[in-house]
N, C-alpha and C positions, 0 to 999 in steps of 0.2 A: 682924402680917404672917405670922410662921410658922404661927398658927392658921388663915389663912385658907388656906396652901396644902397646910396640913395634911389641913385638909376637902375641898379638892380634890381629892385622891390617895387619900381613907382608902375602903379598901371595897374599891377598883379592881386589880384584877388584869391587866388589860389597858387600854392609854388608845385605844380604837377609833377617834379619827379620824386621829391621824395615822400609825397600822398602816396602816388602811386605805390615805389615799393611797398611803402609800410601798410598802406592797404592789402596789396597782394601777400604782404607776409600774414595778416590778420587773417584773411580771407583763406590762404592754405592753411594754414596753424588750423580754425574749424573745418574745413573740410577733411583734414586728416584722421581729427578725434572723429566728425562722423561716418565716414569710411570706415576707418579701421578700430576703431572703440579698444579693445584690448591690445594691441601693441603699442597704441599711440597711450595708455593710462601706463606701463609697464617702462614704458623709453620715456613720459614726463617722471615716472616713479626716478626712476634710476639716473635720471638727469639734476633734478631734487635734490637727491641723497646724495649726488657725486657735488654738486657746491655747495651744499651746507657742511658735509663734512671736510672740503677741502677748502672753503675760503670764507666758513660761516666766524668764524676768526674775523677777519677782515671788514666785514660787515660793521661787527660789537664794535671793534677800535676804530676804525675811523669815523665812526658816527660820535665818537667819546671826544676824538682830536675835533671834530669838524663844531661841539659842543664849549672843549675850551676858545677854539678861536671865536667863535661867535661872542661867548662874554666876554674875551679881550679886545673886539671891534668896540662892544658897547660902554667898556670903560677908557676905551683910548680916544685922543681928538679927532681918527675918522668916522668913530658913533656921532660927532656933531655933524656933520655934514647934511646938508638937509635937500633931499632927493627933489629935482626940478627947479634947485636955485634958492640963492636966499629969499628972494621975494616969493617963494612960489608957497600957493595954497593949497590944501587938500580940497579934492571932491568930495568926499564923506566926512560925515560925523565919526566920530569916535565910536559910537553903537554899530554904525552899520559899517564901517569897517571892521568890528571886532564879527562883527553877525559874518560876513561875507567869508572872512579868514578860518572862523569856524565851520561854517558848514562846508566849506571848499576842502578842508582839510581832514575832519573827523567825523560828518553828518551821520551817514548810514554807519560807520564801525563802532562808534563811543554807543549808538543804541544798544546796537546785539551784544558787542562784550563788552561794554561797560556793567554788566550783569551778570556774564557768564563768566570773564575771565577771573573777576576774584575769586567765583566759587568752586574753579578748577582751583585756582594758586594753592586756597583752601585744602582742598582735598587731596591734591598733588604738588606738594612744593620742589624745589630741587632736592638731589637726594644728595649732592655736596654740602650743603649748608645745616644738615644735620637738626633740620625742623622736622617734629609728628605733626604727621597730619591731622587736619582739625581742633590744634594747638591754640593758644591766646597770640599764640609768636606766629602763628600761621595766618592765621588772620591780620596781624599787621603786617605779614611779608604781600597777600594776598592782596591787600587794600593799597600799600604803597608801590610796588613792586607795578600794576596796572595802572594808575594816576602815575608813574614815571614813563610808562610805555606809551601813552598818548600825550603827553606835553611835553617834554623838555626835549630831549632830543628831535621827535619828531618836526617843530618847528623849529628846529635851530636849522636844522638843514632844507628847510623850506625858505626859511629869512635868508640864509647863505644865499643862496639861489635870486631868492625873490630881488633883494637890496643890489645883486646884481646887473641882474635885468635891468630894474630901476635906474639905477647908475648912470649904463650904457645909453639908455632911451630918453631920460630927460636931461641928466646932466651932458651927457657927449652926443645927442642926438642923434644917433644911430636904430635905426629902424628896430623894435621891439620884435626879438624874435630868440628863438635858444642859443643860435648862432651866436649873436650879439653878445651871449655874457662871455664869449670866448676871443672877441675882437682883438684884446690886444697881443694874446699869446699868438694868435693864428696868421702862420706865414699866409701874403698874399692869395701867392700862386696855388696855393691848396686849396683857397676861399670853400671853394665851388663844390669841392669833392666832399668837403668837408663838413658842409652846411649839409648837402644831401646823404650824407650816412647820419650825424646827429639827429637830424628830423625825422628822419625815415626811421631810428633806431628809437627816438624817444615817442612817435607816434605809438610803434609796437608796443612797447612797452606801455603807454598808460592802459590801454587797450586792454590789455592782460591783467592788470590790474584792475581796472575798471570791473571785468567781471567777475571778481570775487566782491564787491563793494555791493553790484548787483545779484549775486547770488546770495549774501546775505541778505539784503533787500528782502529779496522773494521771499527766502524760507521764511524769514521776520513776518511779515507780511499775511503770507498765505496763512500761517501757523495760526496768528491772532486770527482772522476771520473766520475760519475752522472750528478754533477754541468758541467762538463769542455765538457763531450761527449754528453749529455742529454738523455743517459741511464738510464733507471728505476731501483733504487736497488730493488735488489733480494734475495733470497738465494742464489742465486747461483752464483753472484759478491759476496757477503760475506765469500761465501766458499774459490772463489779463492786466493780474501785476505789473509783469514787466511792459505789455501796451500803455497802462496809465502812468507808470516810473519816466517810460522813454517821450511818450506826449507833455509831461512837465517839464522834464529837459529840455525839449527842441523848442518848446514854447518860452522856456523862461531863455535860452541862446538866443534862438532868434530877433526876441526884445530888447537886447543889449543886457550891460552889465548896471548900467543906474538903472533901469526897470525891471524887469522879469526878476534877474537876477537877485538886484536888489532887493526886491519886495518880498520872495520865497524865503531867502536867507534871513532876513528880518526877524516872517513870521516862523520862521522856525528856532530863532533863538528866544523869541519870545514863548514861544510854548517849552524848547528848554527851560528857563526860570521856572515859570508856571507850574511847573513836574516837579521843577527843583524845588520849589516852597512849599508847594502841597505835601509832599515827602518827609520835608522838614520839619513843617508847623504839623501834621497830622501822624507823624510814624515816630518813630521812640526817639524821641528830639535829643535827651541826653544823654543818652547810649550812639546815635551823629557823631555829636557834640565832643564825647571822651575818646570813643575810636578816632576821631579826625584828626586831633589833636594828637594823639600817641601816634599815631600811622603818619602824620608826618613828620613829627621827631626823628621815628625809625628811619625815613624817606632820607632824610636830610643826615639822619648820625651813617648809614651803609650806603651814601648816595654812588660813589666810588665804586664801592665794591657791586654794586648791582647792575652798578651800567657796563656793566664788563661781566656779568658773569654768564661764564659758558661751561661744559661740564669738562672740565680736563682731567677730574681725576676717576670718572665716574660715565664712561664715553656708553654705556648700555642706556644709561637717561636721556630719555629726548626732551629733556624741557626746554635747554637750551636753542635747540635743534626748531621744537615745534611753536617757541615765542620768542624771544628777545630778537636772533637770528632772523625770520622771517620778517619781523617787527622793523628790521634795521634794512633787511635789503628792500622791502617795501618802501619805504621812507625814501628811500635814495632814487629809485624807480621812479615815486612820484615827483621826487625833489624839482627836477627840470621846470616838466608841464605846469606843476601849481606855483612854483618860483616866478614864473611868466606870467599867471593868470594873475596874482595877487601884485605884481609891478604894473 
């Protein structure tokens, strides 16, 4: 079995049919919005609203099931299993794997709403849960409620992913690819069909997510420079934005993953800290200190009920709609491609 999919991948530098589709899906998916701008915002509108309202359910709960089995691999004998063998070593340090797995996973989002989403939570909590807004209860739903939507879930289902990949590649030696975390379920004789819709389906997909990561980017971006020079943004600071976002990228890819990569991820978790200390030792240290501490008591006494919560009795509130839900099918979208990158 591994010889045969050996022979399949050896040579190949690029697997061309499912680039293709999933390029040409990319490629019409913009062409459409710039064509048709109004029908094409009106049919993602109402395409939107038709899965969040009919399977934004689905989303919450199995990113909660995919949450408990992750802590049951890590308390059972297959958490000991040690990916590429018993003798095998890691490439990285412990920092620049954490740097790597961090920026790969929350870089551009934990910036822009790690700031804005408490102060929505703040101002607009769920209206099921029967907090006022701008409450002392509102701000620890606001402070934990976001510290839950970027860690816990979101990497369990990235380590699902990842650990699998992993698995497949070093321990069973089968060529490192999305296919691969599916090897043992997937009948032979489907291989082929089946490789070429997963790839081609998950190429789309990060795609589409990618440019919301890059549109926050921009606005972040362009915004500060604006604020700081009193430049008017543009399109044309937007553009440059995105030139100098997209030249870091293809410069830190093209280097590989111990260089380029490496060394951006680094220093970018280094100037995380940095921010992080500065914040800490210079801004109301003990008012940090008491909110942290409370807000994650809260975290941890309603952790249950929050990671599930959706508006069932209360279906006119879009909070559910406009975060958790979103939150979770993003996560799962991304789950594949960064499951892959980080094995």
């Amino acid at each position: 079995m591994q010889d045969e999919l050996s022979a399949r991948t050896e040579g190949k530098r690029l697997d061309t049919i499912p680039f293709a589709i999933g390029f040409l899906s990319v490629f019409a998916f913009i062409v459409s919005a710039i064509a048709f701008p109004e029908p094409f915002i009106r049919f993602m509108d109402l395409l939107q609203d038709k899965i969040v309202k009919d399977l934004g359910w689905a989303s919450v709960f199995f990113s909660f099931l995919v949450m408990l089995f992750t802590f049951g691999i890590v308390c059972s004998p297959i958490g000991s299993i040690r990916i590429g063998g018993r003798d095998a070593k890691p490439d990285f340090s412990f920092f620049r794997w954490f740097a790597i797995s961090l920026c790969s996973g929350i870089g551009i989002g934990i910036l822009f709403w790690g700031i804005g989403e408490p102060i929505y939570h703040l101002m607009q909590p769920p209206q099921n849960l029967g907090i006022a807004p701008k409450s002392h209860e509102a701000a620890l739903f606001a402070i934990s409620q976001s510290a839950m939507h970027w860690s816990i879930a979101q990497y369990c289902i990235y380590a699902i992913c990842g650990v699998a990949f992993a698995l497949m590649a070093f321990n069973e030696h089968i060529p490192l690819s999305i296919i691969s975390g599916l090897d043992l379920v997937m009948p032979r004789k489907h291989y082929s069909l089946a490789k070429n819709i997963v790839h081609a389906a998950c190429l789309f997909s990060i795609c589409c997510t990618v440019i919301s990561s890059i549109g926050a980017l921009i606005m972040m971006i362009s915004s500060c420079v604006s604020y700081l020079t009193g430049l008017e943004r543009s399109f044309a600071m937007n553009a440059i934005v995105a030139l100098v976002a997209t030249a870091f990228f293809v410069g830190s890819s093209t280097t590989g993953l111990k260089r380029g990569m490496n060394f951006l991820a680094a220093q970018n978790t280094r100037m995380f800290f940095i921010i992080l200390f500065y914040i800490f030792l210079f801004g109301p240290t003990l008012f940090i200190l008491n909110m942290g501490t409370e807000a994650f008591g809260y975290m941890l006494t309603n952790f249950i009920r929050n990671s599930t919560l959706v508006s069932t009795e209360f279906m006119s509130d879009r909070w559910a709609d406009s975060w958790i839900i979103v939150y979770m099918g993003a996560f799962f979208a991304y789950g594949p491609p960064i499951g892959l990158y980080l094995a």
